[in-house]
C-alpha positions in Angstrom: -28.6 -0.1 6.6 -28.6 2.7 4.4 -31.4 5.3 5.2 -33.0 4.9 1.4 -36.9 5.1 0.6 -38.3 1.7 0.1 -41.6 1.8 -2.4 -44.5 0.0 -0.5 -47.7 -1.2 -2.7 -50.8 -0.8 -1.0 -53.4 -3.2 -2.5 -56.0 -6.3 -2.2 -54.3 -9.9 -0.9 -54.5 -12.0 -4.2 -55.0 -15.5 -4.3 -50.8 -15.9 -5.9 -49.6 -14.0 -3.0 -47.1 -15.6 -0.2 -48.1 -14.5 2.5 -45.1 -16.3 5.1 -43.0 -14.3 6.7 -44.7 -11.8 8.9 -43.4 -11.8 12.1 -45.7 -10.5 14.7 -44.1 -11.2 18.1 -46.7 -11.7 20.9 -48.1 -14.8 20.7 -51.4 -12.8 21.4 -51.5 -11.7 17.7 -50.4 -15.8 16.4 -54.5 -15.6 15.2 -53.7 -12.2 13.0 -50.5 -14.7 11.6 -53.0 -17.4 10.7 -55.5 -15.4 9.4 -53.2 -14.0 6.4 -51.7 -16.9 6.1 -54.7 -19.2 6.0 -58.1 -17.6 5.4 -57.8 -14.0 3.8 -57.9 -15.6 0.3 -60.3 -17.6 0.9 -62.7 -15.5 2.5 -62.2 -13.2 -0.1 -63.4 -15.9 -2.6 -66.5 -16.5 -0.4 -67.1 -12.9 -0.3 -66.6 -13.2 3.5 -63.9 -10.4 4.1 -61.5 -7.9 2.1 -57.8 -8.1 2.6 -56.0 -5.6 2.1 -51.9 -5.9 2.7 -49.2 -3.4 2.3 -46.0 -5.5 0.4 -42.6 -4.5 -0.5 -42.3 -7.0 -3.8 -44.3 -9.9 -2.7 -43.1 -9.4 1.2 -46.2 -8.8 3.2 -45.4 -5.9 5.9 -49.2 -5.7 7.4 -52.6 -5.8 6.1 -56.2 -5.4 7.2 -59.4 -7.2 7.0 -62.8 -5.8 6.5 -66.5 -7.0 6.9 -69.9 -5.7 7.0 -70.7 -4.9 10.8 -73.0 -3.4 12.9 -72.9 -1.5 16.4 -76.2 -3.2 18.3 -77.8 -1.2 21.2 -78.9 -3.7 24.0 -81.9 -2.9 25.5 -80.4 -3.1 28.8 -77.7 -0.6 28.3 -77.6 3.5 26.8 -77.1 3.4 23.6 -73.3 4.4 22.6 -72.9 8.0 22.4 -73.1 8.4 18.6 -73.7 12.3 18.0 -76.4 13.1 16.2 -77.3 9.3 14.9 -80.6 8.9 14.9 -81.7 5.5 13.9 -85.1 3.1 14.3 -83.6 0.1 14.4 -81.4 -2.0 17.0 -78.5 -2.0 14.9 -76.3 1.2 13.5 -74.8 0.0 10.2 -71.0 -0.1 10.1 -68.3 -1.7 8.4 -65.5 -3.4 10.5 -62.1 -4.4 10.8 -61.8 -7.7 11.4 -58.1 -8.1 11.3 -55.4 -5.4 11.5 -51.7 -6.5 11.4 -48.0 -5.3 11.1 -44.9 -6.7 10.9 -42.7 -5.6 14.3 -40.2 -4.8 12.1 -42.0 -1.9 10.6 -44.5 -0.8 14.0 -43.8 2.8 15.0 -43.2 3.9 11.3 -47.0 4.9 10.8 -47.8 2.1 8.5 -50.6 0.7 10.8 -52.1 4.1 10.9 -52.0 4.2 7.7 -54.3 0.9 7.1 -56.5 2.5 9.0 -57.1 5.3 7.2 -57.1 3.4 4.1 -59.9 1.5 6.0 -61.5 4.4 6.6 -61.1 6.1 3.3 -62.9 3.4 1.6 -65.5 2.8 4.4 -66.5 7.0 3.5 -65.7 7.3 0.1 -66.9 3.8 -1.3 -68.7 2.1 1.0 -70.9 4.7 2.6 -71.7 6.8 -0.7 -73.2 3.5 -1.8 -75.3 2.4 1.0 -75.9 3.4 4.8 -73.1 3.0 6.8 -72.5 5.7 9.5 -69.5 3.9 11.4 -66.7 1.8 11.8 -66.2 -0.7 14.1 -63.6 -3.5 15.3 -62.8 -5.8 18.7 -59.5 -4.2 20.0 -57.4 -6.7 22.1 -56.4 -4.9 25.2 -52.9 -4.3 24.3 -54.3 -2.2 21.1 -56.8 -0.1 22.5 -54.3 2.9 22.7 -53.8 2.7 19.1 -56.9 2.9 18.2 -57.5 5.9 20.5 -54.7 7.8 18.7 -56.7 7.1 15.3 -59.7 8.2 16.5 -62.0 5.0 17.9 -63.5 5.4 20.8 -64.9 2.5 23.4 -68.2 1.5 23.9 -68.9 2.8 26.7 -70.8 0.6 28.6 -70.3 -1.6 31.6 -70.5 -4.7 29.5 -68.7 -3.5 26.7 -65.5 -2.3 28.9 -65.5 -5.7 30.8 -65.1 -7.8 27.6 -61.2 -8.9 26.5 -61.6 -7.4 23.4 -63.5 -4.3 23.8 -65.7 -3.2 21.0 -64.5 0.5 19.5 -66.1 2.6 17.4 -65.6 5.9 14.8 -68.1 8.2 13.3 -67.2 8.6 9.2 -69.2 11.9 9.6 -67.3 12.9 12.7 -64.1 12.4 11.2 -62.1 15.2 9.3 -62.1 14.9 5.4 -58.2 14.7 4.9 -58.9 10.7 6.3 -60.6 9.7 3.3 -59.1 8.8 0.5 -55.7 8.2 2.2 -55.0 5.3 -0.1 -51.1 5.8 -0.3 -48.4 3.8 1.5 -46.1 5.6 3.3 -43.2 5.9 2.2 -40.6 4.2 4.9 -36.8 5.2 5.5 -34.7 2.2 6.7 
């Protein structure tokens, strides 16, 4: 294959978009499969979730789903080490992501750090300026976790938060350095 820039658009799953095709390999992330496929556009409708999927034409390559979500500090465990969050109430405001995909085709060319950033970008810049919401949050399965690390989410860490299957991870939007925001671009992706 010729080593040629492909143009990506970055923009919200519509209710005319096909959404078959992405491959996703381990059977661990069939749910992600079925979630494009079967309930992003109608979530969206239901104001449920956000999708959000990166597309060359009308091929989806990956996507991401966001929701309103909340860290909760138990009463029987610390709360999270947030920074300097200081908040009366049991639950920090947050928004999540629910859903996080990409084709194995295109893993390892930065397109799913890129949805998060977007994610993050509009959780600051949108979301936040508009109402409280200090974090975001999402359920990484165990095989993700890493990722996530190298974009900037850090675990829970408590002893009943490391011993779930899909850990709960966290990022501070205030924490985080002001080049994220705003990264609403696709990359651009030699093949």
């Amino acid at each position: 294959m010729p080593n040629d820039e492909i143009q990506l658009e970055l923009r919200e799953i519509k209710a005319g978009d096909r959404l078959t095709g992405l491959s996703l390999g381990d059977p661990a992330f069939t749910p992600l499969k079925i979630f494009a496929q079967k309930h992003a556009k109608n979530y969206a409708e239901q104001m449920l979730a956000k999708s959000y999927g990166v597309f060359e034409g009308q091929k989806l390559l990956g996507y991401v789903a966001l929701v309103c979500g909340q860290i909760e500090v138990d009463g029987g465990e610390p709360a999270p080490d947030v920074g300097n969050a200081r908040f009366d109430y049991k639950h920090y405001p947050a928004v999540k992501i629910a859903r996080l995909a990409v084709d194995q085709r295109y893993r390892k060319t930065g397109l799913g750090g890129r949805l998060v950033d977007f994610s993050l970008g509009l959780a600051r810049d949108t979301i936040a300026s508009a109402v409280g919401c200090r974090f975001v949050v999402l359920d990484a399965k165990q095989q993700s976790v890493a990722f996530y690390e190298k974009n900037g989410f850090r675990l829970i860490d408590t002893a009943t938060n490391r011993a779930r299957a899909e850990p709960v991870m966290f990022l501070d939007l205030k924490g985080t350095p002001a080049a994220v925001a705003a990264q609403q671009e696709p990359p651009q992706i030699g093949v």
